[in-house]
Biopython code that builds the backbone (N, CA, C, O; Angstrom):
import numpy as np
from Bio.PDB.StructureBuilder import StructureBuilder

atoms = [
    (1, "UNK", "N", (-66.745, 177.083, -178.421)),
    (1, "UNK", "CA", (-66.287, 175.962, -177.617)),
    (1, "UNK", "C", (-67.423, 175.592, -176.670)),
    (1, "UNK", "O", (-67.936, 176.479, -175.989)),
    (2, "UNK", "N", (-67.875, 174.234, -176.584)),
    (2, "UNK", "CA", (-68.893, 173.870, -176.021)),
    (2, "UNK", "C", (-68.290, 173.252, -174.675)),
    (2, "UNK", "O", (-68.160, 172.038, -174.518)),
    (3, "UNK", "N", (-67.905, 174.291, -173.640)),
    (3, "UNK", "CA", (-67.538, 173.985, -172.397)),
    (3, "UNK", "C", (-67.772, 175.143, -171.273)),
    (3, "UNK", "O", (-67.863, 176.201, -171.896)),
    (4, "UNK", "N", (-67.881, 175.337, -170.131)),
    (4, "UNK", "CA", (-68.078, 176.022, -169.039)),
    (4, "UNK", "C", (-66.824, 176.982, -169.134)),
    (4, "UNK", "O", (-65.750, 176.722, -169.677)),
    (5, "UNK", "N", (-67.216, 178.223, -168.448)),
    (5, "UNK", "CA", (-66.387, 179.111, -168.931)),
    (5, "UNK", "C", (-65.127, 179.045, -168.065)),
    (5, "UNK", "O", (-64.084, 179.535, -168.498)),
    (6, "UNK", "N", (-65.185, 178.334, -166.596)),
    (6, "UNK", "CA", (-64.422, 178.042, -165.820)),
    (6, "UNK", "C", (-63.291, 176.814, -166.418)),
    (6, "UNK", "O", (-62.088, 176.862, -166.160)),
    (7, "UNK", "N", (-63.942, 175.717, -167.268)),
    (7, "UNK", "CA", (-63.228, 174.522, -168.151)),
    (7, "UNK", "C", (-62.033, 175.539, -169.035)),
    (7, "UNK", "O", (-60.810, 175.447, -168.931)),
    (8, "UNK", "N", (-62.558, 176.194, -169.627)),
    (8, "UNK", "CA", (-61.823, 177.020, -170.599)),
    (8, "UNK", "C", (-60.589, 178.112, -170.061)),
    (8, "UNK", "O", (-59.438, 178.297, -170.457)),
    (9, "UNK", "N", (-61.271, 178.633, -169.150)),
    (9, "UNK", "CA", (-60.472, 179.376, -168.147)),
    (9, "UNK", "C", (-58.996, 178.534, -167.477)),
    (9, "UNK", "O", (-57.925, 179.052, -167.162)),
    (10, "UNK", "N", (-59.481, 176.803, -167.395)),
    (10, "UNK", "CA", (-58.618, 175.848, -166.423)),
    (10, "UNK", "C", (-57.544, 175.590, -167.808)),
    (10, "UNK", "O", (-56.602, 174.800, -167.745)),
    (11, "UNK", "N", (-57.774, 176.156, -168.670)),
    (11, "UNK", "CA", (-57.009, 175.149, -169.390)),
    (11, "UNK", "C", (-55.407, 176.161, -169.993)),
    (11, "UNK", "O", (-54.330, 175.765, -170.438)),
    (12, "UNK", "N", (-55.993, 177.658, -169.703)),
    (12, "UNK", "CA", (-54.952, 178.948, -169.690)),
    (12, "UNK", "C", (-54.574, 179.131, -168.571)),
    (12, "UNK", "O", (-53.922, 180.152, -168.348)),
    (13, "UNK", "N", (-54.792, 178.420, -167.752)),
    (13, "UNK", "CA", (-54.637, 179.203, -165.922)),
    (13, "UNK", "C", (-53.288, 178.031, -165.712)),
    (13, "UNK", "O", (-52.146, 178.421, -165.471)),
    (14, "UNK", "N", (-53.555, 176.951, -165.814)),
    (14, "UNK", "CA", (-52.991, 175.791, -165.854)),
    (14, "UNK", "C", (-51.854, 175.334, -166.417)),
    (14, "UNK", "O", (-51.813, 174.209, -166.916)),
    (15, "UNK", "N", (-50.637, 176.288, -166.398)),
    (15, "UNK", "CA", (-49.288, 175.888, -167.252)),
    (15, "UNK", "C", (-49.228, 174.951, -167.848)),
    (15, "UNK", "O", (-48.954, 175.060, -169.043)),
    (16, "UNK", "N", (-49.476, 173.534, -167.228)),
    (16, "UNK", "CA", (-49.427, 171.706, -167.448)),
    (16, "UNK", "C", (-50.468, 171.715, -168.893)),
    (16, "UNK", "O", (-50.077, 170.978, -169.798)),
    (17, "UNK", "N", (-51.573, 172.392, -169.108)),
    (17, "UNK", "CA", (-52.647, 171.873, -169.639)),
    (17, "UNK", "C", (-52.969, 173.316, -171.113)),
    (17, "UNK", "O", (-53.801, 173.265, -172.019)),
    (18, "UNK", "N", (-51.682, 174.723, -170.731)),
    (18, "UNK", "CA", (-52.036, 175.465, -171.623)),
    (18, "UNK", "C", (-51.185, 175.030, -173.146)),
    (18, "UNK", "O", (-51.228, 175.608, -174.232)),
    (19, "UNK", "N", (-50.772, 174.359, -172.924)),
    (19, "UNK", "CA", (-49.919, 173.420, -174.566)),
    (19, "UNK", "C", (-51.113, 172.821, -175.284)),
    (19, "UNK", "O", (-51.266, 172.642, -176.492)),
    (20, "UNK", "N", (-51.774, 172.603, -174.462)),
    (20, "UNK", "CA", (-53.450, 171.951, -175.357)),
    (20, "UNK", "C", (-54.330, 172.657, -176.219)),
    (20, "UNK", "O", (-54.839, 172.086, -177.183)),
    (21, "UNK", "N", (-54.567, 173.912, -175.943)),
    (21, "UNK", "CA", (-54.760, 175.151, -176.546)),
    (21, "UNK", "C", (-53.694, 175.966, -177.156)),
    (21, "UNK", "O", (-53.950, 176.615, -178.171)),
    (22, "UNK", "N", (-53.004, 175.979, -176.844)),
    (22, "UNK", "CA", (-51.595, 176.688, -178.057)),
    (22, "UNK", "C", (-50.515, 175.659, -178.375)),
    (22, "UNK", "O", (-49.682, 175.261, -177.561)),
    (23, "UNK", "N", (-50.611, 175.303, -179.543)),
    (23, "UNK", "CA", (-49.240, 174.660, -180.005)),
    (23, "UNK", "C", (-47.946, 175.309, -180.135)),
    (23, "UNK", "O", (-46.907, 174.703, -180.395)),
    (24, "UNK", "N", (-48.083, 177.076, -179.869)),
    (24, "UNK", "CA", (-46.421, 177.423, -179.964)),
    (24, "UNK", "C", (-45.809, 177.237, -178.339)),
    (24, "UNK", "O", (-44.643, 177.266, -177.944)),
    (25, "UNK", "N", (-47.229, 177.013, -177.503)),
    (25, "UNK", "CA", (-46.576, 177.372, -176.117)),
    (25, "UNK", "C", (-45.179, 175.972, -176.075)),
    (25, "UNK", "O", (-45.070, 174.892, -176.657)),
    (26, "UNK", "N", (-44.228, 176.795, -174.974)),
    (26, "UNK", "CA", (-43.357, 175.879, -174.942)),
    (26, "UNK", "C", (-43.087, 175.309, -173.267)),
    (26, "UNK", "O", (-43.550, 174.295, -172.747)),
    (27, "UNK", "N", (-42.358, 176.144, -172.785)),
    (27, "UNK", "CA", (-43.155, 176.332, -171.481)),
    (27, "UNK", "C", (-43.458, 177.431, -170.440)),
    (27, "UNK", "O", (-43.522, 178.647, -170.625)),
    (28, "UNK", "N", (-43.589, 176.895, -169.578)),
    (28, "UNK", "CA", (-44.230, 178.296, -167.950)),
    (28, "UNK", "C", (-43.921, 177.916, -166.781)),
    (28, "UNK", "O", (-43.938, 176.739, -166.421)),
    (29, "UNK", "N", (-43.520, 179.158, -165.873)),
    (29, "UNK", "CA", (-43.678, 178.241, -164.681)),
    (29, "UNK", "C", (-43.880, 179.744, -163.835)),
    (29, "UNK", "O", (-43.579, 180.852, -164.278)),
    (30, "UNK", "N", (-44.425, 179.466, -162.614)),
    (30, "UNK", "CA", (-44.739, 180.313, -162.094)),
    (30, "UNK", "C", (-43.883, 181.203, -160.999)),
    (30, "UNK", "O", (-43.715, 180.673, -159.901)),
    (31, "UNK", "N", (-43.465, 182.191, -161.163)),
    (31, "UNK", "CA", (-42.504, 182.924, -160.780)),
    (31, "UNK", "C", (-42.667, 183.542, -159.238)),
    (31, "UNK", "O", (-41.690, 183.891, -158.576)),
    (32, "UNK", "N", (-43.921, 183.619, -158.805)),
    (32, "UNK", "CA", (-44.452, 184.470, -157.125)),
    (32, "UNK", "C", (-45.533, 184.513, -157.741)),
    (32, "UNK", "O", (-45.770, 184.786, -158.917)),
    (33, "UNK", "N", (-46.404, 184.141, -156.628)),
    (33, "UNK", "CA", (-48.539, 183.746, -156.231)),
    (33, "UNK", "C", (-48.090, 185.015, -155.250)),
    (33, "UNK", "O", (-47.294, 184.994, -154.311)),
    (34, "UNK", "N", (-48.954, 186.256, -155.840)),
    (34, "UNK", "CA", (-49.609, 187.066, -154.963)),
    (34, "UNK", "C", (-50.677, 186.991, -154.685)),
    (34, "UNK", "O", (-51.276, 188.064, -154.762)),
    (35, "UNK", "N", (-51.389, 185.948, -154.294)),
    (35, "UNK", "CA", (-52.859, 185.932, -153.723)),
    (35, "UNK", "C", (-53.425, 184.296, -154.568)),
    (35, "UNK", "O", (-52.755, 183.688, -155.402)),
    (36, "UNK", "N", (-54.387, 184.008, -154.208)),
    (36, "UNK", "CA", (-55.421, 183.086, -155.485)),
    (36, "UNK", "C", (-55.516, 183.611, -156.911)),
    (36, "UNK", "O", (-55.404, 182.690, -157.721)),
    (37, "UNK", "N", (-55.699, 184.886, -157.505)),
    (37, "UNK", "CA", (-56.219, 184.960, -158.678)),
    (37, "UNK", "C", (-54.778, 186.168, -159.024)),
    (37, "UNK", "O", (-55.074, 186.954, -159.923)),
    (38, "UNK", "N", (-53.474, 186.355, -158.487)),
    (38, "UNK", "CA", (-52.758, 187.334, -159.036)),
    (38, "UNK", "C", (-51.396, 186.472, -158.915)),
    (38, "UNK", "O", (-50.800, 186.051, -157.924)),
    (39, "UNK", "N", (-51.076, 186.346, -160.567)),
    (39, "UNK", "CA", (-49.053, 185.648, -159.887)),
    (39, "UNK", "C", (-48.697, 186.700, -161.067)),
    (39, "UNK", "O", (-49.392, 187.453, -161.750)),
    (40, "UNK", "N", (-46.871, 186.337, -160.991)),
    (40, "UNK", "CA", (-46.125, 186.690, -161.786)),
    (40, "UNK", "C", (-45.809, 185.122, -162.334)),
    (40, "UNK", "O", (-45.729, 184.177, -161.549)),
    (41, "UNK", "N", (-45.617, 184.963, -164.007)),
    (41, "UNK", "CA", (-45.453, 183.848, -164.664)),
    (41, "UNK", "C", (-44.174, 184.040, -165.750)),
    (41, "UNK", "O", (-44.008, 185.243, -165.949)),
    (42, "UNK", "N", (-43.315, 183.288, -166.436)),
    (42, "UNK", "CA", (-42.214, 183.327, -167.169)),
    (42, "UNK", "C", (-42.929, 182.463, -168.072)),
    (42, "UNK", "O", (-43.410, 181.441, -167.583)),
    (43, "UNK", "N", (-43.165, 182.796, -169.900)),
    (43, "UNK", "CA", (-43.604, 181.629, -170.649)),
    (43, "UNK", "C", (-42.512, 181.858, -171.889)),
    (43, "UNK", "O", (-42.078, 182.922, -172.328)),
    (44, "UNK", "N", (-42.242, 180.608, -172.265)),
    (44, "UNK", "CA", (-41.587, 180.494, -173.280)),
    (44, "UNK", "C", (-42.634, 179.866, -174.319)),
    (44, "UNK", "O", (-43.602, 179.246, -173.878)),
    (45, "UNK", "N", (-42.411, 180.051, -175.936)),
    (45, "UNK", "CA", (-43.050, 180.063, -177.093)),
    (45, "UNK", "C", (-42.022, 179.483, -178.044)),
    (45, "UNK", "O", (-40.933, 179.999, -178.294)),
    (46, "UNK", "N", (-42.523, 178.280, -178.578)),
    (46, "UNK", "CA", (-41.586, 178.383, -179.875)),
    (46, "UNK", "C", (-40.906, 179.111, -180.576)),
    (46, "UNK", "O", (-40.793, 180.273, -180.185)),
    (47, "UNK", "N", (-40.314, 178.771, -181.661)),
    (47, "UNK", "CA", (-39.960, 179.630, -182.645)),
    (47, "UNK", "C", (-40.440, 179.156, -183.859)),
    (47, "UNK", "O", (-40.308, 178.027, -184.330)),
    (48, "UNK", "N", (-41.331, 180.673, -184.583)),
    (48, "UNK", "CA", (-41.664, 180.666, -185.577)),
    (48, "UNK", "C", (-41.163, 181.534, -186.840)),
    (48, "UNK", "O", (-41.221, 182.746, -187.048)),
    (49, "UNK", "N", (-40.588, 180.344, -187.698)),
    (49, "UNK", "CA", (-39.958, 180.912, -188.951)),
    (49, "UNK", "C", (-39.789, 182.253, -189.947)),
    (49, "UNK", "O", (-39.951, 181.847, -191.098)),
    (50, "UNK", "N", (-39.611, 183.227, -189.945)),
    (50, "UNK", "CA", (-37.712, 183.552, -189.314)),
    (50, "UNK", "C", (-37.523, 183.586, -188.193)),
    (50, "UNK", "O", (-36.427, 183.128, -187.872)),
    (51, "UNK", "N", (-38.519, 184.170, -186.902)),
    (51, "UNK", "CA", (-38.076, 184.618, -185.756)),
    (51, "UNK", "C", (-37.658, 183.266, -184.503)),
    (51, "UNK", "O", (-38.147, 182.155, -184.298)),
    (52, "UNK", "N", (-36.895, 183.788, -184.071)),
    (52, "UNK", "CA", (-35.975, 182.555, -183.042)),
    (52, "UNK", "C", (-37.386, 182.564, -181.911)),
    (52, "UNK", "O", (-38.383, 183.248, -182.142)),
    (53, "UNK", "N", (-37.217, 181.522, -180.467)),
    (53, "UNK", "CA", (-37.733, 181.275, -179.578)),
    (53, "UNK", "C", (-38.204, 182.837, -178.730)),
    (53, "UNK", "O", (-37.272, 183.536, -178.332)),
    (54, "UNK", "N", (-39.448, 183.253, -178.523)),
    (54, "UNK", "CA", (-39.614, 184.616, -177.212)),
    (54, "UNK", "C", (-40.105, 183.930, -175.730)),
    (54, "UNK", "O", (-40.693, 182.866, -175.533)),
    (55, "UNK", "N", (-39.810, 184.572, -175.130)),
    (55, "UNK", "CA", (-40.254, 184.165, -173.612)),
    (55, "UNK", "C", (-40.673, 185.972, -173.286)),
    (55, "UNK", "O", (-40.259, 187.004, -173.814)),
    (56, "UNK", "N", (-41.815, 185.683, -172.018)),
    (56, "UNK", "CA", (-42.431, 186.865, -171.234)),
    (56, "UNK", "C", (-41.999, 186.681, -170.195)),
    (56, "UNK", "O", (-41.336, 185.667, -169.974)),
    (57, "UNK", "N", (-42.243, 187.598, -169.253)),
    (57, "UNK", "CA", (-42.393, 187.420, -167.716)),
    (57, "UNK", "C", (-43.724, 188.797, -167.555)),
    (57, "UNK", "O", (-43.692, 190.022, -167.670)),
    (58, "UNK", "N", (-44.712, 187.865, -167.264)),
    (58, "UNK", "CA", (-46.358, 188.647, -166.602)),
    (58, "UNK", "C", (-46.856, 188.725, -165.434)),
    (58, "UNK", "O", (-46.947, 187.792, -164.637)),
    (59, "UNK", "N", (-47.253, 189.999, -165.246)),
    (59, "UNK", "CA", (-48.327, 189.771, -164.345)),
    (59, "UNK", "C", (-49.781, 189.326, -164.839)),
    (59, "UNK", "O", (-50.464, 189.754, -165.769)),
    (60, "UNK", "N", (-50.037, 188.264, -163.845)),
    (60, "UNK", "CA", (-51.701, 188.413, -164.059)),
    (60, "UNK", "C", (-52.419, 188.654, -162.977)),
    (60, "UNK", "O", (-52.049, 188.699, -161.804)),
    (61, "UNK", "N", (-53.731, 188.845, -163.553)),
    (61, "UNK", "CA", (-54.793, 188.815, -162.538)),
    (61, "UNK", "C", (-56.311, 188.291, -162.879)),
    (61, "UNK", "O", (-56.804, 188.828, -163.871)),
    (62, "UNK", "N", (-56.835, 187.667, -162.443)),
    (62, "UNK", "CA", (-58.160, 187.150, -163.447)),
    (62, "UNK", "C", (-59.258, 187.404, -162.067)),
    (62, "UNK", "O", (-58.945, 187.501, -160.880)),
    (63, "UNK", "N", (-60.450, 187.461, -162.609)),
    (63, "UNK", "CA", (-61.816, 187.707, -161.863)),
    (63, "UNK", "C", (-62.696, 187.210, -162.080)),
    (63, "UNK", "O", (-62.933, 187.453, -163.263)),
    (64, "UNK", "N", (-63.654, 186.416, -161.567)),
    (64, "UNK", "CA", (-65.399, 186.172, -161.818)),
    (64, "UNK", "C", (-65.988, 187.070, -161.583)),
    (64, "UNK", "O", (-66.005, 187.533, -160.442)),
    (65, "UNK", "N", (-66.855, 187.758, -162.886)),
    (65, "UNK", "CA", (-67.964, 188.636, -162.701)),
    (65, "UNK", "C", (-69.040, 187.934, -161.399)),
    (65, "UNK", "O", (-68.836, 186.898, -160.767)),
    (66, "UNK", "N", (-70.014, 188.733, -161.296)),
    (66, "UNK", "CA", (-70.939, 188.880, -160.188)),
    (66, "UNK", "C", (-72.098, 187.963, -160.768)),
    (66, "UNK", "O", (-73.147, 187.806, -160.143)),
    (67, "UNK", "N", (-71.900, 187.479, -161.762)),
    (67, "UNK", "CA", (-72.778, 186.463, -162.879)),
    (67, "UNK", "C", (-72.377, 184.895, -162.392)),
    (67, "UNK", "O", (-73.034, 183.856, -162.468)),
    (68, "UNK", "N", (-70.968, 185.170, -161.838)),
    (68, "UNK", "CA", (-70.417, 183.916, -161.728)),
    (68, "UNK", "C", (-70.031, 182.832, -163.105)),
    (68, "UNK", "O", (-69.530, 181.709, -163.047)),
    (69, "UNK", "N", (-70.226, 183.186, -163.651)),
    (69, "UNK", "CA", (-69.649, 182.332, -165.200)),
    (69, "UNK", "C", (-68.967, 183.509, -165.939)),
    (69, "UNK", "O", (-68.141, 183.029, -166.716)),
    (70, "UNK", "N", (-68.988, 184.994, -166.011)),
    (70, "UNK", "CA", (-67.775, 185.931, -166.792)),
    (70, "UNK", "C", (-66.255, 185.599, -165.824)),
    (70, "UNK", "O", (-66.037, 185.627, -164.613)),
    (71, "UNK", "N", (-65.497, 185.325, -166.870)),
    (71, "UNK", "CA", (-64.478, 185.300, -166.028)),
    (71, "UNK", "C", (-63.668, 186.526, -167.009)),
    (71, "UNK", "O", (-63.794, 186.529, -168.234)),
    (72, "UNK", "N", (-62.704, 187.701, -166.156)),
    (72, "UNK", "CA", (-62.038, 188.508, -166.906)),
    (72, "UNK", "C", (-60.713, 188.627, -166.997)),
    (72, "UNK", "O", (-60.227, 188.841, -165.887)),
    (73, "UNK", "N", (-59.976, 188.581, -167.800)),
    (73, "UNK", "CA", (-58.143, 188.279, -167.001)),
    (73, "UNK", "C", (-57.768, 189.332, -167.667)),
    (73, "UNK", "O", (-58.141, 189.586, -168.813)),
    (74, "UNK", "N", (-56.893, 190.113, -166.895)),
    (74, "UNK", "CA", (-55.647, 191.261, -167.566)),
    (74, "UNK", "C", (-54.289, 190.967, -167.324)),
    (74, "UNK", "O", (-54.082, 190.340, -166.285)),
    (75, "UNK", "N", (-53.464, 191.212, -167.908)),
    (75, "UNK", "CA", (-51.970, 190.681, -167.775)),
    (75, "UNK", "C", (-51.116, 192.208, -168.486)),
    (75, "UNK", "O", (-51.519, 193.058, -169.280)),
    (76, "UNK", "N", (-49.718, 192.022, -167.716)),
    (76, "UNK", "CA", (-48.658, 193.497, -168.360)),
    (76, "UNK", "C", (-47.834, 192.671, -168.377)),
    (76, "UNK", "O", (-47.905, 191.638, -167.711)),
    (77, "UNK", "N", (-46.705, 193.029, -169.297)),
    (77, "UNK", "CA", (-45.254, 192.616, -168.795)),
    (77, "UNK", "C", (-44.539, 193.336, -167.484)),
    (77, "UNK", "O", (-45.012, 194.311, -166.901)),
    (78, "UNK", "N", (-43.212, 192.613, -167.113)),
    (78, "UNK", "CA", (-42.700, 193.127, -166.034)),
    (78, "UNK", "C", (-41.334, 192.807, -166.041)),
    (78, "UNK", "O", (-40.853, 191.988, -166.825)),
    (79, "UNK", "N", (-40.709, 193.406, -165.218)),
    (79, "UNK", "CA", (-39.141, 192.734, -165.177)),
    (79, "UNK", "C", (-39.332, 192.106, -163.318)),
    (79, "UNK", "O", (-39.987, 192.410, -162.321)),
    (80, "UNK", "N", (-38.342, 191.136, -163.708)),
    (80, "UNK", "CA", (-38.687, 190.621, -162.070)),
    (80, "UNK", "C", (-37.228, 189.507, -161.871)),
    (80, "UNK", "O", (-36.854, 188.499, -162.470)),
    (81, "UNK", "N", (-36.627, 190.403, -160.568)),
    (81, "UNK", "CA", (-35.285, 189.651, -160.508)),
    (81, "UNK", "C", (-35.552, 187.688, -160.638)),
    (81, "UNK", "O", (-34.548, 186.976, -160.653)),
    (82, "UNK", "N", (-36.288, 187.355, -160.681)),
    (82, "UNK", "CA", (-36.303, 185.832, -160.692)),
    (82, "UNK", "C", (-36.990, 185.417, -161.829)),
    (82, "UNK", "O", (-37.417, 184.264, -161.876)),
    (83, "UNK", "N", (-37.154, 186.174, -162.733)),
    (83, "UNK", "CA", (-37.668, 186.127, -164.251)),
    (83, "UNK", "C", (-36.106, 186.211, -165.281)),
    (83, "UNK", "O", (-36.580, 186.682, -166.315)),
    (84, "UNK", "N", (-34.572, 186.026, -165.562)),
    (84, "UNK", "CA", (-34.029, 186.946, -165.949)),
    (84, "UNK", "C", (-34.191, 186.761, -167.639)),
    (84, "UNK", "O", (-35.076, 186.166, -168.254)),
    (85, "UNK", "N", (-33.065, 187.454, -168.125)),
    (85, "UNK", "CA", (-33.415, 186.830, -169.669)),
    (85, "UNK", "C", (-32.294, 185.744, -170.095)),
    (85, "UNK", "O", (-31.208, 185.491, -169.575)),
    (86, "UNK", "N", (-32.827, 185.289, -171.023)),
    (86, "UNK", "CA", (-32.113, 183.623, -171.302)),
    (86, "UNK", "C", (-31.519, 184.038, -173.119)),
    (86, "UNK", "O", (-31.975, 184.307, -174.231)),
    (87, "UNK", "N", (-30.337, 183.862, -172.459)),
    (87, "UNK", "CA", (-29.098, 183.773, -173.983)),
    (87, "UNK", "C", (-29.498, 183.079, -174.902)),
    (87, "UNK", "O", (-29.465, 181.854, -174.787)),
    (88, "UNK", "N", (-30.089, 183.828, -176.310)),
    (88, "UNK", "CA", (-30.351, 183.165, -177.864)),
    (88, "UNK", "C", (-32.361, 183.276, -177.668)),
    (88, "UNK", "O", (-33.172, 182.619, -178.321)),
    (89, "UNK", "N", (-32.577, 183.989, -176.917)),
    (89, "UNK", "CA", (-34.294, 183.628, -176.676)),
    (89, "UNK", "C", (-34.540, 185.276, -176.495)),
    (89, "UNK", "O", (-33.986, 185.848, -175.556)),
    (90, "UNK", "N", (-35.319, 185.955, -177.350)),
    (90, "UNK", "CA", (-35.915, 187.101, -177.431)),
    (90, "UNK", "C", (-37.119, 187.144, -176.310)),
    (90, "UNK", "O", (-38.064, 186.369, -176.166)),
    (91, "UNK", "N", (-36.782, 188.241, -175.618)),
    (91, "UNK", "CA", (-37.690, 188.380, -174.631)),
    (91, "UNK", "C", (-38.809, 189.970, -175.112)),
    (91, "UNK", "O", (-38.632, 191.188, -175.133)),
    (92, "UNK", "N", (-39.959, 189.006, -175.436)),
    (92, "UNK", "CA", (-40.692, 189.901, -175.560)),
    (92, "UNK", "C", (-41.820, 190.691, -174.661)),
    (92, "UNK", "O", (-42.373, 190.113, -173.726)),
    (93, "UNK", "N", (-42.080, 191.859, -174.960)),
    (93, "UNK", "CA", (-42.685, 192.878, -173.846)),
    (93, "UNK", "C", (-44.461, 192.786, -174.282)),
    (93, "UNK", "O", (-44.971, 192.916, -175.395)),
    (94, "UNK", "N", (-45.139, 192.505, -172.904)),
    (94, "UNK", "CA", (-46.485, 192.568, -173.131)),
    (94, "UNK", "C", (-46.773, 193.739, -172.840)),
    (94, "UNK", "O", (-46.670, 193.705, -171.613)),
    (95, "UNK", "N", (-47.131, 194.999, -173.165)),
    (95, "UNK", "CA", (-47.592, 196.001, -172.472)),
    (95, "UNK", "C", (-49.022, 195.970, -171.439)),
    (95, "UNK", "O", (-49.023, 196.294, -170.252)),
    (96, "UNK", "N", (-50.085, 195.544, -172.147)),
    (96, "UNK", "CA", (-51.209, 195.602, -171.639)),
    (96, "UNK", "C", (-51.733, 194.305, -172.652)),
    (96, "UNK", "O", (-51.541, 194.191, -173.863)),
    (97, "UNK", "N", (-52.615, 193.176, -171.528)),
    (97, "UNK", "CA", (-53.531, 192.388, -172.422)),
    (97, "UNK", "C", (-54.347, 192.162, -171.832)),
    (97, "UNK", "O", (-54.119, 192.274, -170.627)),
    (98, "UNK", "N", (-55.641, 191.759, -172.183)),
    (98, "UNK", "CA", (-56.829, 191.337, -171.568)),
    (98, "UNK", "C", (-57.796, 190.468, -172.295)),
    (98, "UNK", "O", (-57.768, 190.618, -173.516)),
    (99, "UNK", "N", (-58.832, 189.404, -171.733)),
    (99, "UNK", "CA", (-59.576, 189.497, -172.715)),
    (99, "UNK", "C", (-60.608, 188.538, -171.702)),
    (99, "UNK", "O", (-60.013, 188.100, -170.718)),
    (100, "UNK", "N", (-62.078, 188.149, -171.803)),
    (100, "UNK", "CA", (-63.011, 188.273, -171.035)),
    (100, "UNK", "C", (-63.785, 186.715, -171.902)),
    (100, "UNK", "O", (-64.052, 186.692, -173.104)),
    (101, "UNK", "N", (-64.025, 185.510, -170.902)),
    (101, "UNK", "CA", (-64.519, 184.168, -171.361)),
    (101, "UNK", "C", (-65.904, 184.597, -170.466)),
    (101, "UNK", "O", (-66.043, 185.034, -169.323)),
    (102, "UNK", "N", (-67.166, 184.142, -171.902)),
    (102, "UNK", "CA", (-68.095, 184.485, -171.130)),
    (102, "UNK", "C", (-69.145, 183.394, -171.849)),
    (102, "UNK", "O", (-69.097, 183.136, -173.052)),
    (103, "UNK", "N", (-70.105, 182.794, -170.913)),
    (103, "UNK", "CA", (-70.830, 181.812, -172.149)),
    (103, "UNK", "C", (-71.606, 182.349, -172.728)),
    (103, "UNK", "O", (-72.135, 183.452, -172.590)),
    (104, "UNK", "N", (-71.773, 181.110, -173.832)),
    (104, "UNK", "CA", (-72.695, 181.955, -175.078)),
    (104, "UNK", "C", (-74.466, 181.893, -174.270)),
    (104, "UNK", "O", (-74.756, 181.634, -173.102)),
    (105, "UNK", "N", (-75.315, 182.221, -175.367)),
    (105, "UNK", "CA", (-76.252, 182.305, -175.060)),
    (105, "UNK", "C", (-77.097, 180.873, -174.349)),
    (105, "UNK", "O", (-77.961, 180.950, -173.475)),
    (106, "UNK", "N", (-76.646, 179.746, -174.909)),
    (106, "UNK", "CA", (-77.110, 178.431, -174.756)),
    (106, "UNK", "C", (-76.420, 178.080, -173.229)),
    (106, "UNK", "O", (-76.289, 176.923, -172.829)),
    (107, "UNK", "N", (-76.016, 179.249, -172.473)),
    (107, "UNK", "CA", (-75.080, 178.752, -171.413)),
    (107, "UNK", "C", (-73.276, 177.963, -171.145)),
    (107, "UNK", "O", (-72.536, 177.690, -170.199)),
    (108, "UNK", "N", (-73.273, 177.874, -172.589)),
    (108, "UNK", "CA", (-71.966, 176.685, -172.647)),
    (108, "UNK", "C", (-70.930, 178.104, -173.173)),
    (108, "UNK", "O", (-69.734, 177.940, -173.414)),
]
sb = StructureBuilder()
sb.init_structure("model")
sb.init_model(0)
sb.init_chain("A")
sb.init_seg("    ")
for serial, (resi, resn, name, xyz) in enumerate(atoms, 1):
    if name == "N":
        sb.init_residue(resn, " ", resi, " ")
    sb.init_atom(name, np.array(xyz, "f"), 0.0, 1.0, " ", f" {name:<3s}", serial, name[0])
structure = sb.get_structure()
């Protein structure tokens, strides 16, 4: 992807704008901002054939390396009284995820 690693970063961080990058997303909304870079989030996902609609409830947390263009995000599942679960919608468990936007060599 020929964009800044922060562009790429805006576009998963961004509930409104992460349907642009995933077509199963359905929606998100943000559940409690512990700080600038840590919330708890609720996302719902389509449903893909056999399996009915899943929704999460996550923590995240994301970071800029000391490079200033690595950005690193980790996320768990959680239970959270203002997350609850929703009748006919499989709520699935993230244990541990992570994964690290970094530009390529050409800078982009």
């Amino acid at each position: 992807i020929k964009a800044p690693s922060t562009a790429i970063f805006d576009m998963y961080w961004d509930l409104d704008k992460r349907s642009c990058a995933d077509p199963l997303f359905y929606h998100g909304r943000i559940i409690e901002n512990s700080g600038p870079q840590t919330r708890v989030e609720h996302l719902s996902f389509k449903p893909v054939w056999p399996a009915g609609p899943r929704d999460f409830c996550n923590l995240l947390h994301w970071r800029i390396l000391e490079d200033g263009k690595t950005i690193v995000v980790a996320s768990s599942g959680i239970e959270h009284p203002e997350c609850p679960k929703i009748k006919g919608v499989t709520r699935a468990k993230l244990v541990v995820s992570g994964f690290v936007i970094e530009p390529l060599a050409d800078n982009t």
